[in-house]
C-alpha positions in Angstrom: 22.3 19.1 -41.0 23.1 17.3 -44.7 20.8 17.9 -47.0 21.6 15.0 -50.0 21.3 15.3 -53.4 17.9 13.3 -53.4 16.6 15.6 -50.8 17.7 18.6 -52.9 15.6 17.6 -55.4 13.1 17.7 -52.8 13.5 21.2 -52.0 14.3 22.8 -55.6 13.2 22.5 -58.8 16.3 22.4 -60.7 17.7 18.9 -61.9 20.0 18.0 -64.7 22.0 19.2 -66.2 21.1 22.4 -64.9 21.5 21.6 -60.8 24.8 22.6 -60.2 24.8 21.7 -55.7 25.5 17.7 -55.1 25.5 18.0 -51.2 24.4 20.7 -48.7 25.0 21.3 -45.1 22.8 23.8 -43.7 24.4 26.1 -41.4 21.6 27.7 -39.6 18.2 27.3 -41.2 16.9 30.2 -43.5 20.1 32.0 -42.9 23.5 30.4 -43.7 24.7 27.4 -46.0 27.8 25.6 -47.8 27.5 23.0 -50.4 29.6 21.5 -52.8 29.6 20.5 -56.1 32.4 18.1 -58.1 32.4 19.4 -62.0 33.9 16.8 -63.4 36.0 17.1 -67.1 32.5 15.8 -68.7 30.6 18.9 -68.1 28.6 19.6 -71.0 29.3 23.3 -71.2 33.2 22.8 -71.2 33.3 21.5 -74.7 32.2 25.2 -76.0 33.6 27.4 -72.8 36.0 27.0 -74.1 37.7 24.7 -76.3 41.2 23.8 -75.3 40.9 26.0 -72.4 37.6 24.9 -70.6 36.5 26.6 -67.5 33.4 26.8 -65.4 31.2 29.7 -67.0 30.8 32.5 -64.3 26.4 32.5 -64.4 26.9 28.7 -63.4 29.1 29.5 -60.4 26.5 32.2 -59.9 23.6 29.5 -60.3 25.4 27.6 -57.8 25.5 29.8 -55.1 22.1 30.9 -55.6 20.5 26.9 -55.7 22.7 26.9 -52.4 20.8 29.7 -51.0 17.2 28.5 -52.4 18.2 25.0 -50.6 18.6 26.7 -47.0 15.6 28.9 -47.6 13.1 26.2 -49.0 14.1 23.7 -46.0 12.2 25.6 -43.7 9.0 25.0 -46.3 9.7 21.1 -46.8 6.3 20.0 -46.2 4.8 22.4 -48.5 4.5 21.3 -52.1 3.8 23.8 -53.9 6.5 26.4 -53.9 8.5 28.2 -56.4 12.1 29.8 -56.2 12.8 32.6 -58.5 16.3 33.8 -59.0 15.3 37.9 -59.1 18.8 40.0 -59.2 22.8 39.3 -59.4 24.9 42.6 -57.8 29.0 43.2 -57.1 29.4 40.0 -58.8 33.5 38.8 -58.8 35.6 36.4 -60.1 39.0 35.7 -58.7 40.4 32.9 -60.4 38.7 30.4 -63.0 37.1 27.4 -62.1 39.1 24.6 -64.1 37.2 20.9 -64.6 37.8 18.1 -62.1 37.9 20.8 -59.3 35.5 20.2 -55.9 34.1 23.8 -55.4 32.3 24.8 -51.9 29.9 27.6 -52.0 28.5 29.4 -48.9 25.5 31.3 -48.8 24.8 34.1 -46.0 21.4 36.1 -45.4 21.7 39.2 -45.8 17.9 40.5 -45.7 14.4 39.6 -46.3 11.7 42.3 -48.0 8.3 40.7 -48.2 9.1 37.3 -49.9 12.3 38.5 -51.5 15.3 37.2 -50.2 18.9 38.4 -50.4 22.0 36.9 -49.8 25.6 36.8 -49.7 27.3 34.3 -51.8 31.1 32.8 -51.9 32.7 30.1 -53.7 36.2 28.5 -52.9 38.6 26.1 -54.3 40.4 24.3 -51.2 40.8 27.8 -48.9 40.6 30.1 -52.1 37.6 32.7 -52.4 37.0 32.1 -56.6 34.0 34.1 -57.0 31.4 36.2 -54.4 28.3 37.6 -55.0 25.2 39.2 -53.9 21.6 38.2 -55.2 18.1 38.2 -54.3 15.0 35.5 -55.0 11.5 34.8 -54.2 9.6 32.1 -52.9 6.2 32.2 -53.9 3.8 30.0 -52.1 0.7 28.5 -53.9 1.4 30.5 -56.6 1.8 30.6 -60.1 
């Protein structure tokens, strides 16, 4: 299933200029996900990372991936309202080749575990058929609390 960008907004917290998924197709529900996301030569964090050389700063990709995974996670918990998802750890994080503007970058998210309500994942992202980046990290979803 497509998740759109409205519906994202739905399911996360994050909006701009800090949500960083336009699209995302979930895979299987709770478990595995790819999404995409255009950065376009405007970004706001190219102009200072860096100047004359601008690529995608490596937390964002990192941010990316994990929004990607809080997406296929929260679907499952559409209806409820009141949810949070908190980004907890980042662990064997890699990047392969920089992410350069005007580039459309697909991420895919894979379960890895689940420990009460903390979540861990696999993360990847590519450029065309190129692994960029990979990562594992964990998050929780809280439920009616704050």
């Amino acid at each position: 299933m497509i998740i759109n960008l409205e519906e994202i907004k739905n399911l996360i917290p994050h909006r701009n200029p800090f949500l960083f998924v336009d699209k995302c197709k979930i895979i299987e529900p709770g478990k595995k996900g790819l999404s995409e996301r255009f950065f376009s030569k405007d970004e706001y964090f190219f102009e200072g990372h860096f100047p004359g050389n601008p690529i995608v700063p490596g937390v964002i990709i990192v941010e990316a991936m994990a929004q990607t995974a809080g997406i296929v996670v929260s679907h499952q918990f559409r209806d409820i309202k009141d949810k949070s998802v908190l980004f907890m750890s980042v662990n064997k994080a890699k990047f392969r080749k920089p992410i350069l503007p005007n580039q459309n970058i697909s991420f895919e998210v894979n379960y890895l575990n689940k420990v009460k309500d903390v979540y861990k994942f696999q993360g990847s992202a590519f450029y065309e058929s190129t692994r960029v980046a990979e990562t594992e990290f964990t998050a929780m979803i809280t439920i009616g609390k704050k």
